[in-house]
C-alpha positions in Angstrom: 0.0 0.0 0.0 1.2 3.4 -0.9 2.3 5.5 2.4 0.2 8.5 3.1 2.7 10.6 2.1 2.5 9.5 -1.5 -1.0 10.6 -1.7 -0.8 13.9 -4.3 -1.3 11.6 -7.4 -3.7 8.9 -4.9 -7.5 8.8 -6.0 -8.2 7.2 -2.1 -6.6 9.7 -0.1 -8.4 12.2 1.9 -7.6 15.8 2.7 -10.4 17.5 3.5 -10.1 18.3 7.1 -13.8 18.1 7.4 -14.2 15.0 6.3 -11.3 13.5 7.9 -12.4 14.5 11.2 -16.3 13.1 10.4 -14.7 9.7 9.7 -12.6 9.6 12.8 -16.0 10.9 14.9 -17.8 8.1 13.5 -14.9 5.6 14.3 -15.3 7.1 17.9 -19.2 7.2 17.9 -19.4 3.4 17.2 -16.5 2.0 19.4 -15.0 0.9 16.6 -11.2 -0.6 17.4 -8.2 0.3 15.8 -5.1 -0.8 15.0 -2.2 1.1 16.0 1.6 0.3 15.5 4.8 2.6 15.0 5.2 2.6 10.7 7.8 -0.2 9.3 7.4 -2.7 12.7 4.1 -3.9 12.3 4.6 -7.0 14.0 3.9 -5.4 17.4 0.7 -3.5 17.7 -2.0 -2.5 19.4 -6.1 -2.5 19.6 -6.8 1.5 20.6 -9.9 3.3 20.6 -10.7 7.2 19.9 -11.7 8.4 22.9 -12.2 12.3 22.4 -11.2 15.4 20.7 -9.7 18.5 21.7 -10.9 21.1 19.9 -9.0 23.9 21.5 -5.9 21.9 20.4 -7.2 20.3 17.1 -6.2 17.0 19.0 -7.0 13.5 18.4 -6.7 11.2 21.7 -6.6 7.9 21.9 -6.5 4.8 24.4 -2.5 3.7 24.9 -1.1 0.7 26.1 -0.9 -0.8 29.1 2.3 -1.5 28.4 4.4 1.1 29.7 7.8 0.2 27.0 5.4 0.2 23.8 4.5 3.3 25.2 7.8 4.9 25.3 8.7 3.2 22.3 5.4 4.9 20.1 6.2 8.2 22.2 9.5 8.4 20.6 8.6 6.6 17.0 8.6 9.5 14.2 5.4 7.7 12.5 2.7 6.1 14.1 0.6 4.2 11.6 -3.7 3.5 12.4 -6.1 1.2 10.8 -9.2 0.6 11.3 -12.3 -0.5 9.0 -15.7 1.7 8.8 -18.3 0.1 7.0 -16.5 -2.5 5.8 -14.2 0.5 3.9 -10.5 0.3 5.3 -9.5 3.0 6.4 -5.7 3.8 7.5 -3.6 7.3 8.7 -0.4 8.5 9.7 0.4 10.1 13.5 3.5 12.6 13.9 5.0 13.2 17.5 2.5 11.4 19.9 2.2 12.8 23.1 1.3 11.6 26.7 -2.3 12.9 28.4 -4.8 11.8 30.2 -8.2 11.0 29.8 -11.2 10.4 32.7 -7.9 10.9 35.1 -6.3 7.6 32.8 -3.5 7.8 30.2 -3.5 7.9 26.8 -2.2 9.4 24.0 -3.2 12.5 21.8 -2.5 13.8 18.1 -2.9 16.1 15.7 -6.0 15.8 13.5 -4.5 14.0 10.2 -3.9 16.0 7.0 -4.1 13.1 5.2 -6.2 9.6 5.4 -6.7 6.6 3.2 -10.0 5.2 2.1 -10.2 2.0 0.0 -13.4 -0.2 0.0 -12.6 -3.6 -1.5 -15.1 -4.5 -4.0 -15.5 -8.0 -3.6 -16.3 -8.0 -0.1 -18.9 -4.6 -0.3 -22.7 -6.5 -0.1 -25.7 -4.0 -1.6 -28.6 -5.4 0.0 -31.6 -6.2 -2.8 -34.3 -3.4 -2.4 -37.4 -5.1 -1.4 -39.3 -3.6 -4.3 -37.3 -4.9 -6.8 -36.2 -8.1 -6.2 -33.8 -10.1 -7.5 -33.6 -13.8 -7.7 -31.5 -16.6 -8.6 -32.4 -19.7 -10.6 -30.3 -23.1 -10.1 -30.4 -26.5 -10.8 -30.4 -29.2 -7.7 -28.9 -32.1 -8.1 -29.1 -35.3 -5.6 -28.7 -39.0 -5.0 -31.3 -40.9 -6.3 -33.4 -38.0 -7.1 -34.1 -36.0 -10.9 -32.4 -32.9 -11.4 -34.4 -30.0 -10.3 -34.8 -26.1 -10.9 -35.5 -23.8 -7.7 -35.9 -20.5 -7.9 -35.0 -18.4 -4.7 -34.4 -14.7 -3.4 -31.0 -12.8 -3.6 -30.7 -11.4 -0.5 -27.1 -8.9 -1.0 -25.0 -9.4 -3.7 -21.3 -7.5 -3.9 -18.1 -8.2 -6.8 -17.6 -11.8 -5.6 -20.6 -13.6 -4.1 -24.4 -13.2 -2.8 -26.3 -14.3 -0.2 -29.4 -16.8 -1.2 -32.3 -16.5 1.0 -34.5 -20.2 0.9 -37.7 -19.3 2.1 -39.5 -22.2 1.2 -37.1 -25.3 1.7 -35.8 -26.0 -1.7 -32.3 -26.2 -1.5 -30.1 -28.6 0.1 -28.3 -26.7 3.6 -25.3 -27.3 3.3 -21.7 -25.8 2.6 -19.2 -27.4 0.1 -22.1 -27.4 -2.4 -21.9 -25.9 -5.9 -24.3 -24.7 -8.2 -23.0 -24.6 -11.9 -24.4 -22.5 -14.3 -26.7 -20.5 -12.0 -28.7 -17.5 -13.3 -29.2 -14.3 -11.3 -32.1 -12.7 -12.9 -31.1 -8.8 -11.8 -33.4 -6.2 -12.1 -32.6 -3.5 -15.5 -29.9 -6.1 -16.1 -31.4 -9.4 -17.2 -30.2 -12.7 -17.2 -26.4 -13.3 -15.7 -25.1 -16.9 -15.7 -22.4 -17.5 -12.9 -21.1 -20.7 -10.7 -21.4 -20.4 -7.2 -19.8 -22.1 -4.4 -22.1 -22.4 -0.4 -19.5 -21.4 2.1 -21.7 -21.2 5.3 -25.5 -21.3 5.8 -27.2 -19.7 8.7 -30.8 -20.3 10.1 -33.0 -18.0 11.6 -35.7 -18.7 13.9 -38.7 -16.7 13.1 -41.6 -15.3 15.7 -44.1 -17.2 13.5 -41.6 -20.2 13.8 -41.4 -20.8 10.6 -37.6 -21.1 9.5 -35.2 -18.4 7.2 -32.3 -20.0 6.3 -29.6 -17.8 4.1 -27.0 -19.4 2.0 -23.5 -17.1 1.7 -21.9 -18.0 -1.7 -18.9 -17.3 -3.5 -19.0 -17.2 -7.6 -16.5 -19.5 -8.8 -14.3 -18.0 -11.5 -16.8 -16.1 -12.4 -16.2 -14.4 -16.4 -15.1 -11.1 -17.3 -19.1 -10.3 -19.0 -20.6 -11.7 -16.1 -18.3 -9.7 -14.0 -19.0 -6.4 -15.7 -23.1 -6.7 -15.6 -22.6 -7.7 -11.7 -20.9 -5.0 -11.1 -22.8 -2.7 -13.2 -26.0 -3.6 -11.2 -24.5 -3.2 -8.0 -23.1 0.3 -9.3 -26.7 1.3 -10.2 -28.6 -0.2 -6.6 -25.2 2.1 -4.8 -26.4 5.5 -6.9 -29.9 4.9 -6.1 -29.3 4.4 -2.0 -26.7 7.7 -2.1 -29.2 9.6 -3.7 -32.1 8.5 -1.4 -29.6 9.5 1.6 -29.1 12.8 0.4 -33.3 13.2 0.0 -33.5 13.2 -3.7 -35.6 10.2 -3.9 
């Protein structure tokens, strides 16, 4: 990964100190834990937390170990390195000069705010749920012993770059991982008709009130091609603009 300091010509680095500081106060909001190690030695870290800001200072403090040499150690470090993941985006930054304070009467550590921070969502693992009014399902063909090859249609649940979730409503499918479905087709709404392989890594059952049963199947596609790829991705593209402009209240 590029360092932070390499970001001029980097379309995932942040500058804006408004945003920055939005992204750090939702890590902070949330509890969320991150990882904290002195830059080039990242085989000893730590889990840390944001625990306020100082706005008079422009300060970022932090939870520090207990561990009073890793302490020193990141004291004196000229980098201090952070990652943490928000929304399944990672999300990494750079520290200068770390300095000892205390927090609720307890130490910790404090920093200025970061002119810089890196932002890169994976693709393949980023799920779009399937809007309820337009749902999307996926058609495969069940094969087992002693039994004639079958079709069963079920419900997509969330679908991302390199899998969906299956949701089997109704029973049809057999529960269990290890199983493949060759030559599946996702039906996709404004896209049509995708053919794709897919691989059931783990299945989960949920109890409902009404007792009945909701058991979700989390698959993988299985070298999945280029085409098939490139209308996945173009549907998840389109469900992504649609929830960002019903968040900002244009829909």
């Amino acid at each position: 990964m590029p360092s932070i300091s390499e970001h001029d010509e980097d379309p995932f680095v942040l500058t804006a100190p408004l945003e920055i500081r939005s992204i750090l106060r939702t890590v902070q909001r949330h509890a969320i834990l991150v990882r904290m190690y002195i830059k080039g030695d990242t085989d000893q870290s730590i889990m840390t937390a944001i625990l306020a800001f100082d706005d008079v200072s422009n300060h970022v403090i932090v939870d520090c170990s207990a561990d009073a040499e890793l302490n020193q150690r990141l004291i004196n470090a000229h980098t201090v390195m952070f990652e943490t993941q928000v929304d399944r985006i990672h999300v990494s930054f750079a520290a200068k000069e770390l300095q000892n304070c205390t927090h609720d009467g307890l130490p910790a550590f404090s920093f200025a705010l970061p002119e810089s921070m890196r932002r890169v969502q994976r693709r393949e693992d980023y799920r779009v749920d399937i809007p309820m009014g337009e749902p999307a399902t996926c058609t495969v063909t069940v094969v087992e012993p002693r039994q004639a090859p079958r079709r069963a249609v079920v419900k997509i649940k969330d679908i991302s770059a390199g899998g969906l979730a299956l949701v089997d409503s109704d029973n049809v499918l057999p529960h269990q991982s290890g199983v493949t479905f060759n030559n599946a087709q996702l039906t996709l709404p404004e896209v049509g008709e995708v053919a794709v392989d897919i691989d059931v890594l783990r299945v989960h059952t949920t109890v409902l009130p009404n007792k009945k049963e909701l058991v979700e199947l989390a698959c993988k596609f299985v070298d999945i091609s280029n085409p098939s790829s490139m209308l996945v991705q173009g549907y998840i593209g389109r469900l992504e603009r649609r929830l960002n402009a019903k968040r900002r209240g244009y829909q």
